[in-house]
PDB file with one MODEL, atoms N, CA, C and O in Angstrom:
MODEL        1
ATOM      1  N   UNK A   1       0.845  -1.175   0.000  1.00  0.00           N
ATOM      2  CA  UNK A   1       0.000   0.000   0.000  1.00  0.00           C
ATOM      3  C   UNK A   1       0.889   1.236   0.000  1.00  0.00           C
ATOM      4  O   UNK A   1       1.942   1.196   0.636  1.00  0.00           O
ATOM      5  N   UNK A   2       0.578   2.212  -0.595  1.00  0.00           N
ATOM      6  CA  UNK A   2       1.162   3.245  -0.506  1.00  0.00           C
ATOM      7  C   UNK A   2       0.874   4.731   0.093  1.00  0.00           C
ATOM      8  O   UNK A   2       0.639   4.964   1.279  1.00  0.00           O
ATOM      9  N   UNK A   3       0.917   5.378  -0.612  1.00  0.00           N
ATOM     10  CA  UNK A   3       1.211   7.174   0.122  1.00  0.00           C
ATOM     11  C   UNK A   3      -1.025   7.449   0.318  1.00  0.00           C
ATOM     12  O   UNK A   3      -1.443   8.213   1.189  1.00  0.00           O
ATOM     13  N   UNK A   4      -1.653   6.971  -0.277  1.00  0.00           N
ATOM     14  CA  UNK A   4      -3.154   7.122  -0.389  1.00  0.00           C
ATOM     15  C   UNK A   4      -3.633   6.539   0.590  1.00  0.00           C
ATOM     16  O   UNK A   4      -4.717   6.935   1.018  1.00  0.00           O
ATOM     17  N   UNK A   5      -3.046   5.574   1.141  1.00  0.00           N
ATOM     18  CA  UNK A   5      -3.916   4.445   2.129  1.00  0.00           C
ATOM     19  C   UNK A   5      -3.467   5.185   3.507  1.00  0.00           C
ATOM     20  O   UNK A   5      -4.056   4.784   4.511  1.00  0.00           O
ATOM     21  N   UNK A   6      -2.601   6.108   3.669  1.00  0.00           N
ATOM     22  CA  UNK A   6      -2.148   6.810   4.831  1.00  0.00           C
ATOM     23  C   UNK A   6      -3.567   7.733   5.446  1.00  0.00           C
ATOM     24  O   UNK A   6      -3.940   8.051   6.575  1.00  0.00           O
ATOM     25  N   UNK A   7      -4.196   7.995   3.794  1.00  0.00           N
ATOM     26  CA  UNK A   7      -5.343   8.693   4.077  1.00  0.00           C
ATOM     27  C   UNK A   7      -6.717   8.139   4.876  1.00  0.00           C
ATOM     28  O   UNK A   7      -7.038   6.964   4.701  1.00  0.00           O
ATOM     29  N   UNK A   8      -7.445   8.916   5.671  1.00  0.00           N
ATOM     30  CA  UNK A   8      -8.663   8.376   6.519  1.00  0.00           C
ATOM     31  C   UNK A   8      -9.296   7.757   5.098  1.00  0.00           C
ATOM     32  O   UNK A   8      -9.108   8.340   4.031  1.00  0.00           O
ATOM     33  N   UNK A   9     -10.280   6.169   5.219  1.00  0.00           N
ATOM     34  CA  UNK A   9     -11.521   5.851   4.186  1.00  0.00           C
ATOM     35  C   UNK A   9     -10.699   5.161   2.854  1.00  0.00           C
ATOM     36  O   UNK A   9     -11.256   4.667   1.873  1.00  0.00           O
ATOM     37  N   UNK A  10      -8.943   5.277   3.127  1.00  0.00           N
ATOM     38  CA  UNK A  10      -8.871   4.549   1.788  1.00  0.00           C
ATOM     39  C   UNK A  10      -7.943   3.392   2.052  1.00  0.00           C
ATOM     40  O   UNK A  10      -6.771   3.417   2.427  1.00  0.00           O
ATOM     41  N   UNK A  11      -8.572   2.572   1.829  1.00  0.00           N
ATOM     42  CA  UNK A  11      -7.846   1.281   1.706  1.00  0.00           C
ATOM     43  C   UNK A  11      -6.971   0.280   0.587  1.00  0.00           C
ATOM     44  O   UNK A  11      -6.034   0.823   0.001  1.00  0.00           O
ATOM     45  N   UNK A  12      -7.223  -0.945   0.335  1.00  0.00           N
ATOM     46  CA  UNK A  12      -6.398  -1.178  -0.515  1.00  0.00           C
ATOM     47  C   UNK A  12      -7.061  -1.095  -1.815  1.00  0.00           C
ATOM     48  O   UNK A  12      -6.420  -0.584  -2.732  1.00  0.00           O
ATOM     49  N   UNK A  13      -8.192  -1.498  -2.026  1.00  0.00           N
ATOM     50  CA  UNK A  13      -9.285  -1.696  -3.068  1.00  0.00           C
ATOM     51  C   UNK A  13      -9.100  -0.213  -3.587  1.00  0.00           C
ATOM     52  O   UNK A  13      -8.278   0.082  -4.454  1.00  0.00           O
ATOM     53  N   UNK A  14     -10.125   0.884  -2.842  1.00  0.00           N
ATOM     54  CA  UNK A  14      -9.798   1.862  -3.190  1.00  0.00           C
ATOM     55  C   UNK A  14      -8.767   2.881  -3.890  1.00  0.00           C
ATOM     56  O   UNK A  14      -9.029   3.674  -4.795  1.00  0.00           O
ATOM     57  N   UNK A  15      -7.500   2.663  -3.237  1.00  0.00           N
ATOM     58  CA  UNK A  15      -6.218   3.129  -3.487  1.00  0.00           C
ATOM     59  C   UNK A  15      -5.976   2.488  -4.930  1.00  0.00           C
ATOM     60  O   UNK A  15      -5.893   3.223  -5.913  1.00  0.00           O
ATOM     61  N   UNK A  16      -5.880   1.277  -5.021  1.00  0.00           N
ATOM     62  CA  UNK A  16      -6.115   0.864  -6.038  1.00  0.00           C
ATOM     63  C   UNK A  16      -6.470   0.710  -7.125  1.00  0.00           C
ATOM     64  O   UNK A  16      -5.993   0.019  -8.025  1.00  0.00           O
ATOM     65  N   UNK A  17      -7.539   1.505  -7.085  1.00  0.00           N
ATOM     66  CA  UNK A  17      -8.706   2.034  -7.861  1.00  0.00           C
ATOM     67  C   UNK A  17      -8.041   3.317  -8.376  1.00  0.00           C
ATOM     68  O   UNK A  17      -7.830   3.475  -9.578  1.00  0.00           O
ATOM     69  N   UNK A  18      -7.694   4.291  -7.391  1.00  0.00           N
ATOM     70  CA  UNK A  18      -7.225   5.845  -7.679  1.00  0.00           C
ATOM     71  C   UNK A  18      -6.199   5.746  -8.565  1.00  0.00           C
ATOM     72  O   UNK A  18      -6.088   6.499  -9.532  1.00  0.00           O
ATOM     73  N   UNK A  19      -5.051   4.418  -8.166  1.00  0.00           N
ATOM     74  CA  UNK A  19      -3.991   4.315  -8.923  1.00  0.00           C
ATOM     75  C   UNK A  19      -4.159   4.048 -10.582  1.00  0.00           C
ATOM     76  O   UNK A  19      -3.474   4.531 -11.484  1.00  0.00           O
ATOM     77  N   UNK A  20      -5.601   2.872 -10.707  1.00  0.00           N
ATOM     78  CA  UNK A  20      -6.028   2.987 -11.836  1.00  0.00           C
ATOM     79  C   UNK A  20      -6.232   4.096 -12.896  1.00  0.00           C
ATOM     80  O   UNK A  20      -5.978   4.025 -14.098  1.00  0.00           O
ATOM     81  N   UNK A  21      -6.639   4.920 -12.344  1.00  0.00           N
ATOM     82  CA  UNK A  21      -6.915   6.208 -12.916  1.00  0.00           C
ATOM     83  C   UNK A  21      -6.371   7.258 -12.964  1.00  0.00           C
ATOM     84  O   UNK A  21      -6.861   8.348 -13.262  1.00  0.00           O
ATOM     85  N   UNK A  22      -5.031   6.934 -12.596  1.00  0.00           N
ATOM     86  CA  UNK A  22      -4.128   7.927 -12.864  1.00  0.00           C
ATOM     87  C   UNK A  22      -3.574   8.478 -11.420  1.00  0.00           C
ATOM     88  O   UNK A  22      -2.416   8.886 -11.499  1.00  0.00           O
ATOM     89  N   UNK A  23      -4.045   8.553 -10.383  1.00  0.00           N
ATOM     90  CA  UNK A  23      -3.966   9.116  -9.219  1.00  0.00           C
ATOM     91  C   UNK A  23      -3.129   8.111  -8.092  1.00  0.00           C
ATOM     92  O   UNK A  23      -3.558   7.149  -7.455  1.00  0.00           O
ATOM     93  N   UNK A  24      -1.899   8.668  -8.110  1.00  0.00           N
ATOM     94  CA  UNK A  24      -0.942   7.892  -7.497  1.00  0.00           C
ATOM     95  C   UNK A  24      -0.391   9.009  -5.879  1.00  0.00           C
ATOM     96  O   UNK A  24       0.501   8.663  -5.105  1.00  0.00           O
ATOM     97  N   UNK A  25      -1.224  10.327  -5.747  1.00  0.00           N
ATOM     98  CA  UNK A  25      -0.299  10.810  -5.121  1.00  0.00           C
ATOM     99  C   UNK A  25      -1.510  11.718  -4.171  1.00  0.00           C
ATOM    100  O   UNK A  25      -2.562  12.060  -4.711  1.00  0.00           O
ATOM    101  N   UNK A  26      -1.204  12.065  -2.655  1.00  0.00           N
ATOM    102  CA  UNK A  26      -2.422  12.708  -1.865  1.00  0.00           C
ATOM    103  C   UNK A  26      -2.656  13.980  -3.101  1.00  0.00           C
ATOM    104  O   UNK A  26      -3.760  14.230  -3.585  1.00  0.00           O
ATOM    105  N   UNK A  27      -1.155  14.816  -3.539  1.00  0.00           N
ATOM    106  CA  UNK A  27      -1.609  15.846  -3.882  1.00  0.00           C
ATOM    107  C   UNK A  27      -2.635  15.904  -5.363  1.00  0.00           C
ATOM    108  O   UNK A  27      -3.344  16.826  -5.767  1.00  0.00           O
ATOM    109  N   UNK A  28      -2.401  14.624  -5.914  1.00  0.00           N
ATOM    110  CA  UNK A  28      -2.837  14.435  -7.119  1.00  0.00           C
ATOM    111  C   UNK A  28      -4.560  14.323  -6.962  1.00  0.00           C
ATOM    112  O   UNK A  28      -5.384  14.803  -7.740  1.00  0.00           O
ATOM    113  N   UNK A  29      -4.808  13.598  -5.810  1.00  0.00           N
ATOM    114  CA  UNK A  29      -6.197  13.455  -5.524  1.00  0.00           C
ATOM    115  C   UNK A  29      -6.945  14.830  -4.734  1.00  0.00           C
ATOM    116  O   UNK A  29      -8.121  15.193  -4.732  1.00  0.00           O
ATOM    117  N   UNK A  30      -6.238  15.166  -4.354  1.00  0.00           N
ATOM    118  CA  UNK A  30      -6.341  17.072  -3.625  1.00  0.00           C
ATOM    119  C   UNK A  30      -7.095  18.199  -4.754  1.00  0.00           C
ATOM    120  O   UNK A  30      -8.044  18.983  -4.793  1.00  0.00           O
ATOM    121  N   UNK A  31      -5.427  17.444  -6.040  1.00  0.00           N
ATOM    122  CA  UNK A  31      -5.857  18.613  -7.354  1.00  0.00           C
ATOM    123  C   UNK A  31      -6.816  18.097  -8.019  1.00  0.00           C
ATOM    124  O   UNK A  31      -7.203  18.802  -8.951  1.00  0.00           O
ATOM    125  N   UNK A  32      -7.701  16.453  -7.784  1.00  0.00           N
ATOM    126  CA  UNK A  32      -8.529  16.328  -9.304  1.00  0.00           C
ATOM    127  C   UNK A  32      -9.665  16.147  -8.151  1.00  0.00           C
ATOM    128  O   UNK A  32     -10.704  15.844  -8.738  1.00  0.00           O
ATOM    129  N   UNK A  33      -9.909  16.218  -6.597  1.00  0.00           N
ATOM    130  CA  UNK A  33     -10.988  16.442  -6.089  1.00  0.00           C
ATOM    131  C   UNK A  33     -12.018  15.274  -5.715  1.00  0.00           C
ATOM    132  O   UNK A  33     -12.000  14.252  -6.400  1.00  0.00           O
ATOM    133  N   UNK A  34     -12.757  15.374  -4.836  1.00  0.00           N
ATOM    134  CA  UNK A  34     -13.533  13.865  -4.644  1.00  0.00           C
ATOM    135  C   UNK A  34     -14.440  13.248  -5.668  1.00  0.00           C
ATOM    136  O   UNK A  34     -14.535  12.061  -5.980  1.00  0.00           O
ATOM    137  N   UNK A  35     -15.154  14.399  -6.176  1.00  0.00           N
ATOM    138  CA  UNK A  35     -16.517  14.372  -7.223  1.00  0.00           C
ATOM    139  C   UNK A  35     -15.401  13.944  -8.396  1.00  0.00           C
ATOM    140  O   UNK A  35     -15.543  12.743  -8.626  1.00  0.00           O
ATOM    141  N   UNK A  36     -14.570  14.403  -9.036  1.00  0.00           N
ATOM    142  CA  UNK A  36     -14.358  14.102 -10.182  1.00  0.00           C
ATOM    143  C   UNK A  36     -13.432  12.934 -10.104  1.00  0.00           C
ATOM    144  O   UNK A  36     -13.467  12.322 -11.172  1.00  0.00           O
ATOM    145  N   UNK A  37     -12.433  12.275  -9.044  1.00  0.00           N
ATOM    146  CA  UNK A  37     -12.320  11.220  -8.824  1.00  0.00           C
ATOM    147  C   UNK A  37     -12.626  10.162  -8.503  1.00  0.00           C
ATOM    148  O   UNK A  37     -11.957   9.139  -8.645  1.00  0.00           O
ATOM    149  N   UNK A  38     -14.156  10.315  -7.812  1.00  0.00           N
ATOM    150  CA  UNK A  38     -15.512   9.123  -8.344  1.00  0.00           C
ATOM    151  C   UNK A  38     -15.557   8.986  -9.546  1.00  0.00           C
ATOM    152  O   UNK A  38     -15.154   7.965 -10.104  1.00  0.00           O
ATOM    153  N   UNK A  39     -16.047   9.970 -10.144  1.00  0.00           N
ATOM    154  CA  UNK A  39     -16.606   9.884 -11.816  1.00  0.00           C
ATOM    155  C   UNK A  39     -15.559   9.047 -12.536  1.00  0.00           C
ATOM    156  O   UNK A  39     -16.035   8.289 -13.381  1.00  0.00           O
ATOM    157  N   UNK A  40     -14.201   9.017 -12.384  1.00  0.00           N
ATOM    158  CA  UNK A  40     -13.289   8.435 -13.105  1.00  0.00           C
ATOM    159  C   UNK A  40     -13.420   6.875 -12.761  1.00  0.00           C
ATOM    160  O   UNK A  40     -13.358   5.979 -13.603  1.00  0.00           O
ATOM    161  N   UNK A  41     -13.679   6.636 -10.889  1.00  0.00           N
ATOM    162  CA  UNK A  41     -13.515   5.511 -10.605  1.00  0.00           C
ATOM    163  C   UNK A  41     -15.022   4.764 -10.872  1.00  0.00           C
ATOM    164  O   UNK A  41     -15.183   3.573 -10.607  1.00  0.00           O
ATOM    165  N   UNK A  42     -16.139   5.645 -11.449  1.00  0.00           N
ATOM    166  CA  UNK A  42     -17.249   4.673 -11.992  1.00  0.00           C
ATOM    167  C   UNK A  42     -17.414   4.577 -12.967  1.00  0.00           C
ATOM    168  O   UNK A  42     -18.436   4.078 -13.439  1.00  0.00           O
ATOM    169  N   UNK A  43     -16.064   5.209 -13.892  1.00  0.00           N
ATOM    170  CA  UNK A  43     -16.043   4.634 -15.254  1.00  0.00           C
ATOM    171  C   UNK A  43     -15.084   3.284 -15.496  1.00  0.00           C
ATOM    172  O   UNK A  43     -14.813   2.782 -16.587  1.00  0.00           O
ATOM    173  N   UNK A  44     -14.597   2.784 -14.021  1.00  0.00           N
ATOM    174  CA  UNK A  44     -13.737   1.359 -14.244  1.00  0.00           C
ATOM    175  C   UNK A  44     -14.620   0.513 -12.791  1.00  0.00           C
ATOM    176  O   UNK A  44     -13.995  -0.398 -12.249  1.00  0.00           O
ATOM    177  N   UNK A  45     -15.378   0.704 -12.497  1.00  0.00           N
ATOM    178  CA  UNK A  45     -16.442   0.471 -11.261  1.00  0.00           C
ATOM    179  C   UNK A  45     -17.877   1.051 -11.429  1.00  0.00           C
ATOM    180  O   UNK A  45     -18.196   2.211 -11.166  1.00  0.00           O
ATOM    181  N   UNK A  46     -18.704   0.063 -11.910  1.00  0.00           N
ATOM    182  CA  UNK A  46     -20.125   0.461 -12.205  1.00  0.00           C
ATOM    183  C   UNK A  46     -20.499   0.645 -10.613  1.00  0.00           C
ATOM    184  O   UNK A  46     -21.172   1.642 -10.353  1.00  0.00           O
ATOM    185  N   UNK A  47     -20.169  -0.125  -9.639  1.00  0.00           N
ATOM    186  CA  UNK A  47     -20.503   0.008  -8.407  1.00  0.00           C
ATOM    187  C   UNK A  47     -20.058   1.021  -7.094  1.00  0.00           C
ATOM    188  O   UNK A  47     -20.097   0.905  -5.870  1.00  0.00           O
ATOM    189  N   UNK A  48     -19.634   2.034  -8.014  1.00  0.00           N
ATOM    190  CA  UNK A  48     -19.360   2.749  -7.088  1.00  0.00           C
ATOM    191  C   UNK A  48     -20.347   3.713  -6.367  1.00  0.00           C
ATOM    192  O   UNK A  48     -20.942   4.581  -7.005  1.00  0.00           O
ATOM    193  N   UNK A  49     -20.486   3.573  -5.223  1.00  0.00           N
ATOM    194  CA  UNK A  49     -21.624   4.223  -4.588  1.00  0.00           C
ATOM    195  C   UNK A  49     -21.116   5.425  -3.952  1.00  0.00           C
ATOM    196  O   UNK A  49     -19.982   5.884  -4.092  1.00  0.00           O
ATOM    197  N   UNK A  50     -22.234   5.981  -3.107  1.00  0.00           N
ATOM    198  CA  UNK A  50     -22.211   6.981  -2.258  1.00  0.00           C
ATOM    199  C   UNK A  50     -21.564   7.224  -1.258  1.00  0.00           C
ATOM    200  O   UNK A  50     -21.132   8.288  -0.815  1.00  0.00           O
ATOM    201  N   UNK A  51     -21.489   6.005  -0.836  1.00  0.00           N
ATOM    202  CA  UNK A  51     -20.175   6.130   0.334  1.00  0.00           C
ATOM    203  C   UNK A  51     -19.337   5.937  -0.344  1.00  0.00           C
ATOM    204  O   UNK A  51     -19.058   7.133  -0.424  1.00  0.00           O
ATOM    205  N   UNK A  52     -18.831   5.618  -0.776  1.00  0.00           N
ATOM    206  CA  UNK A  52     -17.474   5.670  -1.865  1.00  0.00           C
ATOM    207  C   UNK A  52     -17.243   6.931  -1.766  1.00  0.00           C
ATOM    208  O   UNK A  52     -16.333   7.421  -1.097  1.00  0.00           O
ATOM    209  N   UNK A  53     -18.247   7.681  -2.587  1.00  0.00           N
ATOM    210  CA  UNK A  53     -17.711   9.140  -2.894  1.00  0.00           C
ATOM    211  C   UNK A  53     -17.610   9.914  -1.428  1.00  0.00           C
ATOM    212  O   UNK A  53     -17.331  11.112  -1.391  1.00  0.00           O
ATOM    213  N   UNK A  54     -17.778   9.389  -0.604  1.00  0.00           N
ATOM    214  CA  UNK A  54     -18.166  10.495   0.550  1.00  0.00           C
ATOM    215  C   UNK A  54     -16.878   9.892   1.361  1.00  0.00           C
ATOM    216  O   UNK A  54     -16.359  10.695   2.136  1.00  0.00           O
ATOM    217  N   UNK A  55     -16.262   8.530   1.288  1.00  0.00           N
ATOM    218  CA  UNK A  55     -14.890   8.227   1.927  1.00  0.00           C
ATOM    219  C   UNK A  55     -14.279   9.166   0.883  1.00  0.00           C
ATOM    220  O   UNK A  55     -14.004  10.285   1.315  1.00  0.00           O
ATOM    221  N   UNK A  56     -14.062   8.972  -0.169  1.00  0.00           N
ATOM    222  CA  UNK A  56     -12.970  10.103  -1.189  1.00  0.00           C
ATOM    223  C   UNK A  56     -13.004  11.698  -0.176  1.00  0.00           C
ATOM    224  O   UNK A  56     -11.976  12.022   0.418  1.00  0.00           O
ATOM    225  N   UNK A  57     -13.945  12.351  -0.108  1.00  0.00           N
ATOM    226  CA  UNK A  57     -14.497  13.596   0.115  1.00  0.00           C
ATOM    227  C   UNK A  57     -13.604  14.031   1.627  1.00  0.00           C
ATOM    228  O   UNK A  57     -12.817  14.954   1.834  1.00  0.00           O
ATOM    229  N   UNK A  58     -14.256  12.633   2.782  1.00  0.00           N
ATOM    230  CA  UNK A  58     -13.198  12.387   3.931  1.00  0.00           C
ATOM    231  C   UNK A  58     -12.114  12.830   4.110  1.00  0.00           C
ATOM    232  O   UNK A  58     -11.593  13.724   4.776  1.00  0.00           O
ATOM    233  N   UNK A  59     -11.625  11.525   2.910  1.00  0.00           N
ATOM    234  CA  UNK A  59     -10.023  11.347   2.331  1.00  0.00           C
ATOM    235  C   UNK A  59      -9.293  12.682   2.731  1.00  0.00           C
ATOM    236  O   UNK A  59      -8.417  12.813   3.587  1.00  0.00           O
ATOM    237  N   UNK A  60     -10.136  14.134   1.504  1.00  0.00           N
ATOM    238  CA  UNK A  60      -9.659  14.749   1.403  1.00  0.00           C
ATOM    239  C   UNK A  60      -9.604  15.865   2.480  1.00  0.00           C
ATOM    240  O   UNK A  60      -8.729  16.720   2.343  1.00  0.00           O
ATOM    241  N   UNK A  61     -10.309  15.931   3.360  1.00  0.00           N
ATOM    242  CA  UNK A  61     -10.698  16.662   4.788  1.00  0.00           C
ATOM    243  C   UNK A  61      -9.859  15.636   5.753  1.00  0.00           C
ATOM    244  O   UNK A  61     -10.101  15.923   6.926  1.00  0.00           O
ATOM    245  N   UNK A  62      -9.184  14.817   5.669  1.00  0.00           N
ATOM    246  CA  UNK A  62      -8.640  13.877   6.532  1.00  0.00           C
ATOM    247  C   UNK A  62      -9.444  13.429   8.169  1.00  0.00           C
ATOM    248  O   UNK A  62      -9.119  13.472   9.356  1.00  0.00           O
ATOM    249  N   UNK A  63     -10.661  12.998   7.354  1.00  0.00           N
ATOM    250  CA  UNK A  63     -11.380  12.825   8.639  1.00  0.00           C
ATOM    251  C   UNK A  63     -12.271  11.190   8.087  1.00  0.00           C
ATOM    252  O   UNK A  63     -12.069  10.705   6.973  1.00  0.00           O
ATOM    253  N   UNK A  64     -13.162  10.604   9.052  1.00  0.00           N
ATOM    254  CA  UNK A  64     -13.569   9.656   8.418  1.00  0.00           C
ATOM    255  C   UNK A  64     -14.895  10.160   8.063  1.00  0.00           C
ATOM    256  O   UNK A  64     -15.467  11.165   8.485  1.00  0.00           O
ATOM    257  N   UNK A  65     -15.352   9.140   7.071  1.00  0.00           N
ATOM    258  CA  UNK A  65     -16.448   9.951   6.008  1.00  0.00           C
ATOM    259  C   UNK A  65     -17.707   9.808   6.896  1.00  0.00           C
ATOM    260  O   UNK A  65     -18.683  10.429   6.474  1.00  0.00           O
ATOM    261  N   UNK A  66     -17.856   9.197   7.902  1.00  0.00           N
ATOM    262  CA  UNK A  66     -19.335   9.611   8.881  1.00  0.00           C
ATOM    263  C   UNK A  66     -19.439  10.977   9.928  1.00  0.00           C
ATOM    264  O   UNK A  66     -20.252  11.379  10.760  1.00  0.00           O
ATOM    265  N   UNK A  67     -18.236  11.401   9.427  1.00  0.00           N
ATOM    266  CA  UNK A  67     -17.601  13.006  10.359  1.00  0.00           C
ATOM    267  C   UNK A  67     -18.245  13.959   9.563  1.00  0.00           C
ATOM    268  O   UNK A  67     -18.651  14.979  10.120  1.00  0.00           O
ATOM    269  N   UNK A  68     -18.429  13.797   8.245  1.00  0.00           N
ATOM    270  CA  UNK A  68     -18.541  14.757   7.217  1.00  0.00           C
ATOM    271  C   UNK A  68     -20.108  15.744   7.559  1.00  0.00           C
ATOM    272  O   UNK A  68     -21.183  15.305   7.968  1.00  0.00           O
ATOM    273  N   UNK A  69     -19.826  16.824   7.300  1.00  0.00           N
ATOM    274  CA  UNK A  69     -20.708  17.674   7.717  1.00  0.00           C
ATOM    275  C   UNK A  69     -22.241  17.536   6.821  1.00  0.00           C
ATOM    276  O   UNK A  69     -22.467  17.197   5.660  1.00  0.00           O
ATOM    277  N   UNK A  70     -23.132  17.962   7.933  1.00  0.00           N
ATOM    278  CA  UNK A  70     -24.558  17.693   7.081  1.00  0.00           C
ATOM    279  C   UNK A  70     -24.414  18.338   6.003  1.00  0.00           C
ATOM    280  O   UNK A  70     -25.150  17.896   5.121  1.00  0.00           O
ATOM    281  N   UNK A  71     -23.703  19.304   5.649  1.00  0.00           N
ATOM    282  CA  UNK A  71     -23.686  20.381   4.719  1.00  0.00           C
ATOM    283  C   UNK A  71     -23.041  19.839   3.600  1.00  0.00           C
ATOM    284  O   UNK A  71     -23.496  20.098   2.485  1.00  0.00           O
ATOM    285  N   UNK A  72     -21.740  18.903   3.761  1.00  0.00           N
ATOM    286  CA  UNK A  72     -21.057  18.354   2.953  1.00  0.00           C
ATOM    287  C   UNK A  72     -21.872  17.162   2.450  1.00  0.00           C
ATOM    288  O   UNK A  72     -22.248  17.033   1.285  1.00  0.00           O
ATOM    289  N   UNK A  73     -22.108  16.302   3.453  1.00  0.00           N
ATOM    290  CA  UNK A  73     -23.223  14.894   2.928  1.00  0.00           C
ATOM    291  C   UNK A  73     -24.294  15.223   1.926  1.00  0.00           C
ATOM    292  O   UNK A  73     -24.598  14.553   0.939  1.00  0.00           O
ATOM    293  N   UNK A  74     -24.951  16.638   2.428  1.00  0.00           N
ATOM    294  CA  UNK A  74     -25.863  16.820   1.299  1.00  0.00           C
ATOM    295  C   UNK A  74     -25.607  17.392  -0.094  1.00  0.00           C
ATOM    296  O   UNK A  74     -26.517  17.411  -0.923  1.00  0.00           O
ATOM    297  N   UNK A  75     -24.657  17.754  -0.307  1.00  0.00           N
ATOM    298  CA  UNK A  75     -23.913  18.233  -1.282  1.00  0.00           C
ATOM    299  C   UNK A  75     -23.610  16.786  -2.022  1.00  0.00           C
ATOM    300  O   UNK A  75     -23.759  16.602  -3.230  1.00  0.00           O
ATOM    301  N   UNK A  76     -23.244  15.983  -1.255  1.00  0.00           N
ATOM    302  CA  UNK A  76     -22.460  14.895  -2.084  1.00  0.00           C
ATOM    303  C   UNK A  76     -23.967  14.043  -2.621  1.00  0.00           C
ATOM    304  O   UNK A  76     -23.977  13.986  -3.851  1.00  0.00           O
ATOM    305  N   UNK A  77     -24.819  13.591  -2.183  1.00  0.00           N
ATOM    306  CA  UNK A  77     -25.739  13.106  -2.187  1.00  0.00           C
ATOM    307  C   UNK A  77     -26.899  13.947  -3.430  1.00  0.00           C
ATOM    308  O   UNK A  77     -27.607  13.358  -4.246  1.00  0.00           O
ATOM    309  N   UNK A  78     -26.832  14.860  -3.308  1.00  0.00           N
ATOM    310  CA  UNK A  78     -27.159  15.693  -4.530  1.00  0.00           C
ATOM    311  C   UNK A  78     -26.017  15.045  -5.932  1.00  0.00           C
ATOM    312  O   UNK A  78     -26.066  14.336  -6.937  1.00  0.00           O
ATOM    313  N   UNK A  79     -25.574  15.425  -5.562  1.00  0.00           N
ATOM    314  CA  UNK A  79     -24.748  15.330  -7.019  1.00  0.00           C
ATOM    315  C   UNK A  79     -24.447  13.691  -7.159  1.00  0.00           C
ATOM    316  O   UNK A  79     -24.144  13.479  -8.333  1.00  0.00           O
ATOM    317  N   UNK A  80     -24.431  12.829  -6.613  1.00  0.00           N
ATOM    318  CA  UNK A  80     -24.864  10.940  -6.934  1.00  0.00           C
ATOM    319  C   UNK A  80     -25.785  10.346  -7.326  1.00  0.00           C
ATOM    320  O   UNK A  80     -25.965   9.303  -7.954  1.00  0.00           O
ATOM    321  N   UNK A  81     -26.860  11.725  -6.552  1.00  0.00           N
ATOM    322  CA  UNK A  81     -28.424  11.645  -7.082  1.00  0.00           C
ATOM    323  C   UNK A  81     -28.152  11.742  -8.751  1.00  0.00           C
ATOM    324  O   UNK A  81     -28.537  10.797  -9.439  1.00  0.00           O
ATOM    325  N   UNK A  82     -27.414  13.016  -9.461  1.00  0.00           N
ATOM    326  CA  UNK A  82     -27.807  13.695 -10.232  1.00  0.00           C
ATOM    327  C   UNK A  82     -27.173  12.750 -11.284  1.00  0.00           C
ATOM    328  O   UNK A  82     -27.624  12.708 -12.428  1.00  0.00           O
ATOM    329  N   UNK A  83     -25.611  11.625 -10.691  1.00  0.00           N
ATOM    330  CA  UNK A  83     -24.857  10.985 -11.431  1.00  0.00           C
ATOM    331  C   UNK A  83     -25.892   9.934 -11.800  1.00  0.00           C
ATOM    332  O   UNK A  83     -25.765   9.577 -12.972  1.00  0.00           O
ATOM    333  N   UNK A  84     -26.749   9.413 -11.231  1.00  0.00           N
ATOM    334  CA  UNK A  84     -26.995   8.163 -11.184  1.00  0.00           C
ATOM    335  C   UNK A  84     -28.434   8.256 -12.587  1.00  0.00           C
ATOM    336  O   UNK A  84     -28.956   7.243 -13.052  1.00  0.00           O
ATOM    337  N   UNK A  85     -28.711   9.331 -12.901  1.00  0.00           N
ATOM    338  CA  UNK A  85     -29.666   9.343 -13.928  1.00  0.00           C
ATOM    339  C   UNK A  85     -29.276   9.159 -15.145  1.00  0.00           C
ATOM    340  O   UNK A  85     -30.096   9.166 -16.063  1.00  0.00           O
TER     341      UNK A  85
ENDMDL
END
């Protein structure tokens, strides 16, 4: 495992996943963001869900993704809503 899995919510699967897609580095996932590093990882993962995106989001707040603010959850949840049509 490497420099990603240091992060809160990402494990090996995950990390794994990021690495797939280009994203090998915290700062790399910092600069391409939670929302648009889902979108990449449910174009090689039909199953990527909501908590998925909301551990990414975590990730990037370095907290675990049930910490995440009502304000943030609903934000994310909007826009999974909006992916999923």
């Amino acid at each position: 495992m490497g420099e990603l899995s240091k992060l809160p919510n990402i494990g090996k699967v995950l990390e794994s996943q990021l690495n797939e897609i280009g994203i090998e580095t915290i700062e790399e996932l910092e600069n391409i963001g939670s929302k648009e590093a889902w979108l990449l990882i449910r174009k090689i993962d039909s199953s990527a869900c909501y908590n998925r995106l909301c551990g990414l989001e975590g990730a990037l707040q370095r907290i675990r993704w049930h910490e995440l603010s009502k304000k943030d959850k609903k934000d994310l949840k909007n826009f999974y809503s909006s992916m999923k049509k």
